[in-house]
Legacy VTK file of the C-alpha trace (Angstrom):
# vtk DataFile Version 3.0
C-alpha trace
ASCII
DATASET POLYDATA
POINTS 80 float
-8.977 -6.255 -5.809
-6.595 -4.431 -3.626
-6.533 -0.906 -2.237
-7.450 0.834 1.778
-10.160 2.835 2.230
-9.328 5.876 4.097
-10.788 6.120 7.866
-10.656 9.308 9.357
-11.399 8.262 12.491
-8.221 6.066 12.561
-4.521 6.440 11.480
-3.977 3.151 10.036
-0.700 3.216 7.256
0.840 6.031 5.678
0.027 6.953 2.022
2.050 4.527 -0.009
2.067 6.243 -3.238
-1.728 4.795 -4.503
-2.997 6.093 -8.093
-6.545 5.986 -9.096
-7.130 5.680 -12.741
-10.726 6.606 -13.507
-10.569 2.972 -16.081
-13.323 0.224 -15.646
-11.619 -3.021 -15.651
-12.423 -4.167 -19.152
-9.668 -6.236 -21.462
-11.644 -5.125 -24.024
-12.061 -0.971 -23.616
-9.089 0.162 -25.656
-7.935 2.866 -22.312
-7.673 -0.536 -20.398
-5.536 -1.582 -22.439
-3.551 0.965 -22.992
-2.687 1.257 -18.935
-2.260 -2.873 -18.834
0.015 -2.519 -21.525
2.177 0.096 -19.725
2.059 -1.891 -16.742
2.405 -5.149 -17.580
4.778 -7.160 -19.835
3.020 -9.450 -22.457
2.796 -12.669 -19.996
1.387 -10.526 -17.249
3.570 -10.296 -14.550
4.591 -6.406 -13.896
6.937 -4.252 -15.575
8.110 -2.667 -12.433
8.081 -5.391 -9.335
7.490 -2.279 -6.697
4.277 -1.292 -8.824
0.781 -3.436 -8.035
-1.855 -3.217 -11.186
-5.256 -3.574 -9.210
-9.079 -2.662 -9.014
-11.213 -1.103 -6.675
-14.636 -1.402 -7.260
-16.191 1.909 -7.354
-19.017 0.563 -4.466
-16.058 0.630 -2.356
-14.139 3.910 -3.488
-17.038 5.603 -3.352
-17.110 4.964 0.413
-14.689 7.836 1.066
-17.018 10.297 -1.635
-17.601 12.767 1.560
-13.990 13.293 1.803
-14.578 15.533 -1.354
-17.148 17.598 -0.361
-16.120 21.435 0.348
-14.923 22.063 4.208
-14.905 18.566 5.236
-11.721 18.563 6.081
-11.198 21.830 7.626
-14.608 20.990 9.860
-12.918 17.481 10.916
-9.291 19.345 11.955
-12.074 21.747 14.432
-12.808 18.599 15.619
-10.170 16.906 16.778
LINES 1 81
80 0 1 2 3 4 5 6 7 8 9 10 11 12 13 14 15 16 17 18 19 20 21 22 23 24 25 26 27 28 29 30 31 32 33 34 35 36 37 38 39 40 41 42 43 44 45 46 47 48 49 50 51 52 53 54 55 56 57 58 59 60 61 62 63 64 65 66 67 68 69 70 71 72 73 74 75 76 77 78 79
């Protein structure tokens, strides 16, 4: 598991480049698969050493869900 959850109450690291792939961690859905195999070589360790293969369960990413409604962030910038 790996992966910050955004605080906008608190500036806490810059954005370091994170992608979320919409994939449920499943070795056997054939999409998994497809990403692991892009990512990783055949024993598992990564293709690219600066690149981190990781979850986030969707509990958690959907902590930040209100970021995405319309206006929030122009309403939190009135705020400041």
């Amino acid at each position: 598991m790996c992966g910050l959850v955004a605080n906008e109450n608190v500036i806490e690291c810059p954005y370091f480049g994170d992608v979320y792939i919409d994939i449920p961690f499943d070795e056997n859905d054939p999409q998994y698969l497809i990403v692991q195999d892009y990512l990783e070589n055949s024993d598992g360790t990564m293709r690219d050493k600066q690149v981190y293969f990781c979850y986030l369960p969707l509990e958690v990413a959907m902590k930040n869900a209100h970021h995405d409604e319309p206006g929030f962030w122009e309403k939190w910038a009135e705020e400041l």
